[in-house]
C-alpha positions as CSV (number, residue, x, y, z in Angstrom):
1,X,0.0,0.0,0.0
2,X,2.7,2.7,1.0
3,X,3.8,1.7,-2.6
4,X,0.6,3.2,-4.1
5,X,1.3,6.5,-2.2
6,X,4.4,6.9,-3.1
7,X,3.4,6.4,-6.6
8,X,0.6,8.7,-6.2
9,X,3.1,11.7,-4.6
10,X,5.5,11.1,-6.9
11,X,2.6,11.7,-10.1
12,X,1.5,14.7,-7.7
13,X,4.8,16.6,-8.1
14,X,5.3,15.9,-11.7
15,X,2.1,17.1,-12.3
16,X,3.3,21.0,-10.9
17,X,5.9,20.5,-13.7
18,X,8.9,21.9,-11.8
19,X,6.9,24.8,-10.4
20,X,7.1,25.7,-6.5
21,X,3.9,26.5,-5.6
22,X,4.5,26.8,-1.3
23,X,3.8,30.9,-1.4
24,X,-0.2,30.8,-2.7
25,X,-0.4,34.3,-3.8
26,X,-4.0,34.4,-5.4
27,X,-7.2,32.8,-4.0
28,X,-8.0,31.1,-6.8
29,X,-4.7,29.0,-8.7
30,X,-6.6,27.0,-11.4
31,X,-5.3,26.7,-14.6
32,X,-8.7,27.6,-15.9
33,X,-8.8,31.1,-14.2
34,X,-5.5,32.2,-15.4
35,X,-6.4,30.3,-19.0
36,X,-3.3,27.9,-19.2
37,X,-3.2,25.1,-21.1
38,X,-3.3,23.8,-24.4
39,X,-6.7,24.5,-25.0
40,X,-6.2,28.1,-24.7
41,X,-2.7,28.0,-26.7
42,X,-0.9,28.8,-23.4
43,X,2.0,27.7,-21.1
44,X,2.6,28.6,-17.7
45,X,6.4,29.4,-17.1
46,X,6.7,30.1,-13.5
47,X,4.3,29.9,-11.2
48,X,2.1,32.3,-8.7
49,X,4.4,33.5,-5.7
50,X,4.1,35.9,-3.0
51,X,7.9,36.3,-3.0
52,X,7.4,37.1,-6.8
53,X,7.7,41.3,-7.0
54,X,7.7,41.4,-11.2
55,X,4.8,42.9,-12.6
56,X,4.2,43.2,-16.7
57,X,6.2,46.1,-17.2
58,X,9.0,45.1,-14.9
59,X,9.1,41.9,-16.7
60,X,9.0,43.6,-20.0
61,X,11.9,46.1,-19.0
62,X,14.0,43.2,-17.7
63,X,13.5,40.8,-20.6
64,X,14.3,43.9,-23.0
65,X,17.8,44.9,-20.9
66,X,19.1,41.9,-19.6
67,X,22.6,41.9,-20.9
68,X,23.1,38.5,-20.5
69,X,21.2,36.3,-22.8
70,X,24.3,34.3,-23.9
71,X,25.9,33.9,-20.8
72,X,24.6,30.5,-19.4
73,X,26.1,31.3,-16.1
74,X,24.1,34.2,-15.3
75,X,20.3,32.8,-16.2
76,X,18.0,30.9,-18.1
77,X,15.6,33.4,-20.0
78,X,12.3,32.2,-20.8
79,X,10.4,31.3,-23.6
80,X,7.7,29.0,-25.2
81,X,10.0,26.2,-24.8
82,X,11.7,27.0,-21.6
83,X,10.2,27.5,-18.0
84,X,12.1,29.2,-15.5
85,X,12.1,29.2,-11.8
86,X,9.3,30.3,-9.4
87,X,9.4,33.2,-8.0
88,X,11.0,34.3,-11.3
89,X,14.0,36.2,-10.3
90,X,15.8,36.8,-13.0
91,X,17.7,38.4,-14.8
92,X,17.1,41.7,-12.6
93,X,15.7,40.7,-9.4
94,X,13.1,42.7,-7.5
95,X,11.1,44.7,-10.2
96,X,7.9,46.4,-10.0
97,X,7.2,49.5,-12.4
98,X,3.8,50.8,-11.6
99,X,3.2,52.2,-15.8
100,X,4.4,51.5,-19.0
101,X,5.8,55.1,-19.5
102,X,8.9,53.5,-17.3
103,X,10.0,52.3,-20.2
104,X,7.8,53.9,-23.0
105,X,9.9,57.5,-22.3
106,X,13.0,55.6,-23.0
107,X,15.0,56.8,-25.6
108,X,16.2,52.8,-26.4
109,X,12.1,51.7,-26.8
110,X,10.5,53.2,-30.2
111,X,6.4,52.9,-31.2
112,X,6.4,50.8,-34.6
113,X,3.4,50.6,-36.9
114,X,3.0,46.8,-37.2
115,X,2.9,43.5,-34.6
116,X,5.1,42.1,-37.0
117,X,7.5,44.8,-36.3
118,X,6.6,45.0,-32.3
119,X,8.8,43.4,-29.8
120,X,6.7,44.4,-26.9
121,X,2.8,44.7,-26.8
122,X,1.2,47.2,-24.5
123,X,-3.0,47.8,-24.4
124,X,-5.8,48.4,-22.0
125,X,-7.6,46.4,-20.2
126,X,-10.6,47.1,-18.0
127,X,-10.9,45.0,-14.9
128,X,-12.7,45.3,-11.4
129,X,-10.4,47.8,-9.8
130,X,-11.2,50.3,-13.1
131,X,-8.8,50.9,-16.1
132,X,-5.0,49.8,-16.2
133,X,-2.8,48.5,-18.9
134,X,-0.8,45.5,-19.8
135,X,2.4,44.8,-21.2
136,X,3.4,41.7,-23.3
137,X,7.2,40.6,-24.8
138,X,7.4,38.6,-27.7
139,X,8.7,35.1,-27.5
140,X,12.4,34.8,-29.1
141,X,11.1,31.6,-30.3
142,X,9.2,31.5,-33.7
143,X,8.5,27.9,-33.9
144,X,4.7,28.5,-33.4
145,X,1.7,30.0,-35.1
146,X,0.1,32.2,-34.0
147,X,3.4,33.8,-32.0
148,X,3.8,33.6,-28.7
149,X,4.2,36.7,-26.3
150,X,5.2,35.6,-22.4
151,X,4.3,38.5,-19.7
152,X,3.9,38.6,-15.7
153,X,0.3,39.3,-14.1
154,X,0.7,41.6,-11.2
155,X,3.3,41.9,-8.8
156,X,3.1,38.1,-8.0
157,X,1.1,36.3,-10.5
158,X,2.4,33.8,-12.8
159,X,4.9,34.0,-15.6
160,X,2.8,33.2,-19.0
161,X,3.5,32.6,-22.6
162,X,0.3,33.1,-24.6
163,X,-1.5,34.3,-27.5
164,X,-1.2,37.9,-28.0
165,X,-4.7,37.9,-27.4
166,X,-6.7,34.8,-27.1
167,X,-5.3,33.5,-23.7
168,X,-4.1,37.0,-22.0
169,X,-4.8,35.1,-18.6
170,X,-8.1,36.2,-17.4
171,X,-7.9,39.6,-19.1
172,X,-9.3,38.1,-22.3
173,X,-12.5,39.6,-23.0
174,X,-11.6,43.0,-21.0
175,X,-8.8,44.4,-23.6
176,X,-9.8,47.9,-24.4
177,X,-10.8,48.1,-28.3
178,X,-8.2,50.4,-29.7
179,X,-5.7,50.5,-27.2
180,X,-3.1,48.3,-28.5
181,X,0.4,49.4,-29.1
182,X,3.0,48.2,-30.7
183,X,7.0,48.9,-29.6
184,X,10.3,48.2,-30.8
185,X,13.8,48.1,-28.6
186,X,17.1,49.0,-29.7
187,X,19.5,49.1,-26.9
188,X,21.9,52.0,-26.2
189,X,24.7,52.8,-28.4
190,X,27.7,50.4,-28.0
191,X,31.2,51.4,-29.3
192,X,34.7,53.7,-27.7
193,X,34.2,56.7,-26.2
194,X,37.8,57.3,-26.9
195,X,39.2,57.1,-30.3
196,X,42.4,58.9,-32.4
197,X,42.5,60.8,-35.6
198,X,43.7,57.9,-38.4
199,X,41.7,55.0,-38.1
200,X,38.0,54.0,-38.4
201,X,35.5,53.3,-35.5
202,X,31.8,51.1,-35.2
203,X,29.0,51.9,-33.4
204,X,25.8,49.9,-33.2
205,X,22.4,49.3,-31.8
206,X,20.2,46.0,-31.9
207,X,18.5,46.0,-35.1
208,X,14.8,46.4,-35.5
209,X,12.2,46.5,-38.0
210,X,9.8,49.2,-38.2
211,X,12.1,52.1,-37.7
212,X,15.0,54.3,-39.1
213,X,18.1,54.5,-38.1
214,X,20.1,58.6,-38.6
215,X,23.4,58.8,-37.1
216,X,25.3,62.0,-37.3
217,X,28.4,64.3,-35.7
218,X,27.0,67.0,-33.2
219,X,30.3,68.9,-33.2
220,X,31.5,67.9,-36.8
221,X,34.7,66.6,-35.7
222,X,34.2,63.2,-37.5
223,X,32.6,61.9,-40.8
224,X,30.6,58.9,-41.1
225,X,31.7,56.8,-43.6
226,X,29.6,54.2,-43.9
227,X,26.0,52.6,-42.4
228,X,24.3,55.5,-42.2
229,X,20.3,54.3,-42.2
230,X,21.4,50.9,-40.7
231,X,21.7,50.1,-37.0
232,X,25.9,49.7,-37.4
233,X,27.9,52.7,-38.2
234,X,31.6,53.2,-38.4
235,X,33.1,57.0,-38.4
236,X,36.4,58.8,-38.5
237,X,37.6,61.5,-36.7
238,X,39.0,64.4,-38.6
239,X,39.6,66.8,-35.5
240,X,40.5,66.7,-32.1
241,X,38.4,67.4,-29.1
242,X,34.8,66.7,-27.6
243,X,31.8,65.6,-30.0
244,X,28.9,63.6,-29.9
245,X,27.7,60.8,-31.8
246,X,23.5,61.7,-32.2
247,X,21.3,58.5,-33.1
248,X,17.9,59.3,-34.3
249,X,15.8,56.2,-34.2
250,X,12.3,57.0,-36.0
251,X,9.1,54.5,-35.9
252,X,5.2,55.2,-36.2
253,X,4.8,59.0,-34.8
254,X,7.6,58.4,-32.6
255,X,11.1,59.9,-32.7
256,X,13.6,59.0,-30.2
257,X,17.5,60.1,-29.4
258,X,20.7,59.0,-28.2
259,X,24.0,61.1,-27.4
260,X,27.0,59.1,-27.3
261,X,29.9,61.2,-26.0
262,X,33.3,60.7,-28.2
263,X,36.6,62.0,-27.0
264,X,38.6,62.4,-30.1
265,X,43.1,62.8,-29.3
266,X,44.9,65.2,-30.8
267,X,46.6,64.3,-34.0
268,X,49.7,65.6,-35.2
269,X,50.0,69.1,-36.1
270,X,46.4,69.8,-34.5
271,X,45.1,72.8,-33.2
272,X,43.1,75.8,-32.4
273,X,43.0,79.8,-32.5
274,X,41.6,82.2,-30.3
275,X,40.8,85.7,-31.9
276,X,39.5,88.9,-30.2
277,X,35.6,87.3,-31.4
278,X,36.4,83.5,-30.9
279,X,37.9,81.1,-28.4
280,X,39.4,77.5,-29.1
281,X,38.1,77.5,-33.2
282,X,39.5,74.5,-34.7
283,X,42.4,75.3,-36.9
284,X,41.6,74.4,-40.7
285,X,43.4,75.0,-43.6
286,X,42.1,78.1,-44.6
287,X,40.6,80.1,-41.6
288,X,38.4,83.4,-42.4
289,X,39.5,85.4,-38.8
290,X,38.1,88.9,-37.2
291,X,40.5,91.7,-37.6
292,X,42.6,91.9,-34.5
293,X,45.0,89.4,-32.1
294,X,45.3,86.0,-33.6
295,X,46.8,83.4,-31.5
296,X,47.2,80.0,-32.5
297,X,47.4,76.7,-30.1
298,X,49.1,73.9,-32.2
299,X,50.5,70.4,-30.8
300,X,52.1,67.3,-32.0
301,X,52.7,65.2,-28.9
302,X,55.5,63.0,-31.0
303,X,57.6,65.8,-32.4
304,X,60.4,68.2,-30.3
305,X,59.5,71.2,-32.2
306,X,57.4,73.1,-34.3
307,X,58.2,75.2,-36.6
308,X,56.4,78.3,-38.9
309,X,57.7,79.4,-42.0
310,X,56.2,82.4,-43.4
311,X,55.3,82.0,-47.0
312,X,52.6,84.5,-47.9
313,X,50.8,87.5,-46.9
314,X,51.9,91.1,-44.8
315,X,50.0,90.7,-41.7
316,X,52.6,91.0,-39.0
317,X,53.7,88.5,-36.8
318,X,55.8,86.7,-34.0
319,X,56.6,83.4,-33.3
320,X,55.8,82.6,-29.4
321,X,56.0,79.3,-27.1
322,X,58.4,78.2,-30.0
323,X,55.8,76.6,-31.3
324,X,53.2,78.7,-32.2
325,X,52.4,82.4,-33.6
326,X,50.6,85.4,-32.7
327,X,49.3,87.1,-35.7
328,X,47.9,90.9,-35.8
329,X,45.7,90.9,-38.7
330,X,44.6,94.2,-40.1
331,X,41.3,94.6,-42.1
332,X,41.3,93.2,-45.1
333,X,44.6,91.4,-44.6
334,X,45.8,87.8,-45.0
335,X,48.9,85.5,-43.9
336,X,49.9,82.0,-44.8
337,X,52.4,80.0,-43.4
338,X,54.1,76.0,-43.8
339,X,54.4,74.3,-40.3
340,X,56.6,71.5,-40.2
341,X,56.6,69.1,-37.1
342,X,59.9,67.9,-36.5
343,X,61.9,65.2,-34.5
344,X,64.4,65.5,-31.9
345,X,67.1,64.9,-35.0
346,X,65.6,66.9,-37.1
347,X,63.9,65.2,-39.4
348,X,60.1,66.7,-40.6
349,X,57.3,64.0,-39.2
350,X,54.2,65.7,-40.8
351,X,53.5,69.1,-43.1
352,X,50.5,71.3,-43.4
353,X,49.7,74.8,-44.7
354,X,47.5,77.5,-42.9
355,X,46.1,80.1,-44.0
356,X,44.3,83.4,-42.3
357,X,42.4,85.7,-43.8
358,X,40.2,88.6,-43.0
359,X,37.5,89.9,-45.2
360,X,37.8,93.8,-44.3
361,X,35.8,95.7,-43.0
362,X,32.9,96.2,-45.9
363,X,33.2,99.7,-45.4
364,X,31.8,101.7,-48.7
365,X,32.8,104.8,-49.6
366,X,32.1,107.6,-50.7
367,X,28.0,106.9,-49.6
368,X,25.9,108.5,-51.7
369,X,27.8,107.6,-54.9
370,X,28.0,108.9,-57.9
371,X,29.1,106.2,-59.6
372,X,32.8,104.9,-58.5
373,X,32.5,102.8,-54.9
374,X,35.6,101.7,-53.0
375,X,35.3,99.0,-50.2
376,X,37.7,98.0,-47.5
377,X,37.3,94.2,-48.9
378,X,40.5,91.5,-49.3
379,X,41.0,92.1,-52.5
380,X,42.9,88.1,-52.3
381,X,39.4,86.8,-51.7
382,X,36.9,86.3,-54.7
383,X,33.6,88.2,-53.5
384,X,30.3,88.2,-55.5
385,X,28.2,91.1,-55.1
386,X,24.1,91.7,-55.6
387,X,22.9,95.6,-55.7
388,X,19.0,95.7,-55.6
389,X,17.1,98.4,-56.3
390,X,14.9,99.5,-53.5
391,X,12.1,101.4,-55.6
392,X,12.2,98.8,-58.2
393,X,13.2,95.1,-56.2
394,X,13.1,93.4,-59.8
395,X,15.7,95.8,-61.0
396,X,19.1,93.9,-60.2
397,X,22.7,93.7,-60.4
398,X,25.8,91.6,-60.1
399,X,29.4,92.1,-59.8
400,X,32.0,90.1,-58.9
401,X,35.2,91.6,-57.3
402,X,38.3,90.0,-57.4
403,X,41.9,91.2,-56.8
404,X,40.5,94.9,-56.4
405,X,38.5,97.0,-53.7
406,X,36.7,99.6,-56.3
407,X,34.0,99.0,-58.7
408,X,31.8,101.1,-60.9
409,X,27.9,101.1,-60.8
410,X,27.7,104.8,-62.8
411,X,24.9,102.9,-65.5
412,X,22.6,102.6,-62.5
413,X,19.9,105.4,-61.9
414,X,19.7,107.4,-59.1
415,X,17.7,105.9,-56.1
416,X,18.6,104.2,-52.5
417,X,19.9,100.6,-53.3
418,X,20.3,97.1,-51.0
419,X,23.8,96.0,-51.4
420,X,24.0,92.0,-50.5
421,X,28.3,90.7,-50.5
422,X,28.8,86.9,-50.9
423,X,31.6,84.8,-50.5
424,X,31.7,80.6,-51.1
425,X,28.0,81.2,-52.1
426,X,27.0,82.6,-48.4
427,X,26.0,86.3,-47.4
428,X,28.4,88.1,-45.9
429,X,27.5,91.5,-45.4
430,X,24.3,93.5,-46.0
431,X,24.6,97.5,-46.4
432,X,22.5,100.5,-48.2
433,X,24.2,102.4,-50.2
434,X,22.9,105.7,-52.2
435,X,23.7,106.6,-56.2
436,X,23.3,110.3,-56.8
437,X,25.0,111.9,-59.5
């Protein structure tokens, strides 16, 4: 007889198919209450435990983060096909957010159009205590039709993986018409926060469907080069200094945005200026400066010396530091110069040419005209100029001014006229000027 019972225990326990069930958490445990089993197309995962303080968002945020899906040693994750322990504890222990806007107003989680696209389900249900809302994560495994989402009921109700809507627990025939929402996750961006002039660097998300992927350079002190629109991207510095790597993530009516701070070394022969209107402006190869004390801040961490060989231009100057120059540019005026980095034997590790310029002044005179105008301009730089007629806007003029400061506008009438100065395409300066003869 004592057979028998042990026979009969032993068919009891397999029967709670490796689910703990000491800690009763909810009156009433039935599989038909909560709707498991394979007449309703779901599987119970872990079971009902007071010790259990997941509810459906926490579980959603947790299956969504945890960093260690492929680490066997840190847990099992489940799915359709694999239970987990009761309470479920893992992979984040202990959490209980009270809404979906948790993780709804994080910049990683983006609304998508389509279920097919969704990782995460979230809708309305109506129940006893009033309105609330539920969230559901789909099952990684796509074995089975219709697919499978798992989610957590309250704070210590069972795990579930069910039909998105046929077998929602109890909740089945109280799901708000209307109020279903589908949502995407991408992760944070992944990739070096500190990386050198020279070489070329990756940066990535997870993928998704349902969304579009924009990466670009806050600061423009890198370029991407390629992957832009995709989830991977790989850029290359091209300056020194602080930037920003901006990922705009866009789905159905909802825009999200990363910032992903890159500190970019100094190269060789990189640098900045300081003027009397600007501080710490990266140091190009042609530079357009304010009139005024230039001083220039140039490094090459390899080389012993610097040194500035003056090849163009009257703009006075001094070398300073030994290795960099103070320039005193007058209006109008311009200054170029070879800057060769060089070892402690002499020999030149890198070249580069910089040039400064100043545009003048724009001062016109004499104003009125009669016909001749001179402007304090650098006559070096190639300016485009548009006169408009103020009594007759359709009335217009261009002149270009290159390699002189004068030009004549004698065939116009008299009248009060808008002078517009361009240079690269880009307005420069904006003055009237008066034609009386």
């Amino acid at each position: 007889m004592k057979y028998i019972y042990l026979i009969y225990i032993l068919l009891l326990l397999f029967s709670f198919q490796g689910f703990t069930q000491s800690n009763y958490c909810y009156p009433n445990q039935g599989d038909d209450f909560w709707m498991i089993g394979v007449q309703h197309g779901s599987k119970k995962l872990s079971g009902c435990d007071s010790q259990a303080t997941y509810n459906c968002h926490g579980f959603t945020k947790a299956m969504m983060e945890n960093t260690c899906f492929n680490d066997q040693s840190c847990c099992t994750n489940p799915s359709w096909t694999q239970a987990v322990n009761t309470p479920y504890t893992c992979p984040n222990n202990m959490i209980y957010e009270s809404t979906s806007s948790s993780w709804k107003n994080d910049n990683r989680y983006v609304k998508v159009a389509s279920v097919d696209d969704a990782k995460i389900v979230n809708f309305q249900v109506t129940t006893g205590g009033g309105l609330t809302e539920h969230s559901a994560v789909k099952s990684a495994s796509s074995l089975f039709q219709p697919t499978k989402y798992i989610s957590k009921y309250g704070n210590d109700g069972p795990l579930v993986a069910h039909d998105l809507m046929g077998s929602v627990y109890h909740l089945k025939d109280q799901v708000v018409a209307n109020t279903m929402e589908y949502w995407t996750y991408v992760g944070g961006i992944s990739g070096n926060e500190n990386i050198n002039i020279g070489s070329n660097f990756t940066y990535s998300v997870q993928e998704a469907s349902g969304v579009t992927y924009s990466w670009t350079s806050v600061n423009n002190r890198f370029n991407i080069t390629s992957g832009n629109g995709t989830h991977i991207v790989s850029i290359s510095p091209n300056l020194s200094g602080t930037d920003t790597l901006r990922l705009t993530v866009t789905g159905s009516g909802s825009t999200k945005i990363q910032n992903f701070p890159i500190n970019i070394a100094p190269a060789c022969l990189d640098g900045t200026y300081t003027s009397s209107s600007q501080s710490n402006v990266s140091l190009n190869t042609v530079n357009v400066v304010s009139s005024g004390q230039i001083i220039t801040n140039i490094i090459c961490p390899s080389a012993a010396n610097i040194q500035w060989t003056h090849t163009s231009g009257s703009a006075p100057y001094w070398i300073w530091n030994n290795n960099n120059v103070l320039i005193q540019m007058p209006s109008g005026g311009n200054i170029s110069f070879k800057v060769d980095a060089k070892s402690a034997n002499g020999q030149t590790i890198k070249t580069r040419n910089i040039t400064f310029y100043n545009f003048g002044s724009f001062k016109i005179f004499p104003n009125p005209t009669s016909g001749l105008v001179n402007i304090d301009i650098n006559p070096k730089l190639g300016f485009e100029t548009e006169i408009i007629r103020l009594e007759t806007p359709s009335l217009r003029t261009n002149i270009r001014i290159e390699g002189e400061s004068t030009f004549d506008i004698s065939h116009l009438p008299n009248g009060e006229y808008w002078l517009k100065i361009y240079f690269e395409g880009k307005v420069v300066n904006e003055q009237r000027i008066i034609i009386k003869k």
